[in-house]
MIGU-250939 format. One line per 8 residues: for each residue x, y, z of C-alpha. Coordinates in Angstrom, 3 decimals. Each point is the difference from the previous one (the first is absolute). Example, Ala and Ser with C-alpha at 12.3 -4.5 7.8 and 13.67 -1.06 7.14 Angstrom:
<sites>
12.300,-4.500,7.800  1.370,3.440,-0.660
</sites>
This chain:
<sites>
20.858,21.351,-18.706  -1.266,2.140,-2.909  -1.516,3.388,1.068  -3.278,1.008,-1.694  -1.146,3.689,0.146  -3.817,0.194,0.711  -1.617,3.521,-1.500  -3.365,1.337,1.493
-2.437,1.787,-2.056  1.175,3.292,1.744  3.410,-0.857,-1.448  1.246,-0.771,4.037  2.919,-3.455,-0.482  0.663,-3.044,2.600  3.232,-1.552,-0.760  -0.444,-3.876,0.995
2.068,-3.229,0.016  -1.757,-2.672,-1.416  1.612,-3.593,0.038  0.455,-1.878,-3.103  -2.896,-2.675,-0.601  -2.311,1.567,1.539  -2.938,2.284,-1.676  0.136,3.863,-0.481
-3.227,-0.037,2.182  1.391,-1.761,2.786  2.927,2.273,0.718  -2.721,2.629,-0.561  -1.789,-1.201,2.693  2.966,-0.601,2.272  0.929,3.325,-0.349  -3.752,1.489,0.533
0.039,1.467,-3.295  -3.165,2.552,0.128  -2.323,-0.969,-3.087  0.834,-3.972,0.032  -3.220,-1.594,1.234  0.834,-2.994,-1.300  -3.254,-2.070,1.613  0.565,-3.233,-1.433
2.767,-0.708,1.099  1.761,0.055,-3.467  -1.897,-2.507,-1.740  -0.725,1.751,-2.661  -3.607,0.495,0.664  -0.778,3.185,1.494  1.782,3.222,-1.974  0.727,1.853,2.918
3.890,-0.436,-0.321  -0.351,1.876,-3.663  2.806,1.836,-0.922  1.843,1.864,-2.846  3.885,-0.906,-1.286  1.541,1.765,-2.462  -0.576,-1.120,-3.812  3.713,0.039,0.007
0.478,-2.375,2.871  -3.054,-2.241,-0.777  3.137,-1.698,-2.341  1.558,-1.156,3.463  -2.846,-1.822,0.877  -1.901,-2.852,-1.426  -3.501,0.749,-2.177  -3.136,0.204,2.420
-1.876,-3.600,-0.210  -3.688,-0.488,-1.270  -0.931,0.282,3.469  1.595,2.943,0.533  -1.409,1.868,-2.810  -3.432,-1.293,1.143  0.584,1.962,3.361  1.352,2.729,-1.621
-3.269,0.987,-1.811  -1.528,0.163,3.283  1.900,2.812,1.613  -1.394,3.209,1.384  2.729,2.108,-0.916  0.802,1.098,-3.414  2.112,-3.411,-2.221  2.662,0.972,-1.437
2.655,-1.424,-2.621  2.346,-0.800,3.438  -3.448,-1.354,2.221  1.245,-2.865,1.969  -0.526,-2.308,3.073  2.620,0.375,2.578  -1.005,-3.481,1.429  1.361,-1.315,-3.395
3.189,1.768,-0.963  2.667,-2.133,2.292  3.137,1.633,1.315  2.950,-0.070,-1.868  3.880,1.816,0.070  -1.131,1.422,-3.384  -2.993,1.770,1.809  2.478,2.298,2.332
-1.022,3.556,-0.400  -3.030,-0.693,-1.979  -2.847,2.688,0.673  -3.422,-1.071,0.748  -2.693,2.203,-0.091  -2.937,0.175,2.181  -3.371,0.321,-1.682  -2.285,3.005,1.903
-2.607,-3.148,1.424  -0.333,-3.865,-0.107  -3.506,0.291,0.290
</sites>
């Protein structure tokens, strides 16, 4: 199981196992990562499970959908370049040790 490494805003970590296949939002949730609200239930329809990846490791992940995008220029915290949904980045070995960052608020 990869391990991601969740960073808060106050720079604070949570190391956590995610299996492979599933989302980055659902082992957040799993793992009661503080700051993932994630209200829809990752359905890519609520922007609460907004987070930031590295622009380096966006290239270990596939290019955020139309959808996506959509959602993305709804969030209350600041987009960045590395603005993502957790609900749709899935799992993978290559993720292990992949930092996420933790926007200050979801809403």
């Amino acid at each position: 199981m990869p391990e991601l490494i969740f960073r808060q805003p106050d720079g604070s970590t949570q190391l956590v196992s995610a299996e492979n296949g599933s989302s980055v939002m659902q082992a957040a949730i799993r793992a009661n990562v503080r700051g993932i609200e994630a209200e829809c239930g990752g359905a890519c329809a609520c922007a609460t499970c907004h987070v930031y990846i590295a622009p380096s490791d966006l290239l270990l992940i596939p290019a955020a959908k139309e959808e996506e995008e959509d959602m993305l220029d709804g969030v209350c915290a600041e987009r960045r370049e590395g603005s993502r949904l957790a609900c749709q980045i899935t799992v993978t070995d290559a993720l292990g040790g992949m930092i996420i960052d933790i926007p200050d608020r979801q809403y």
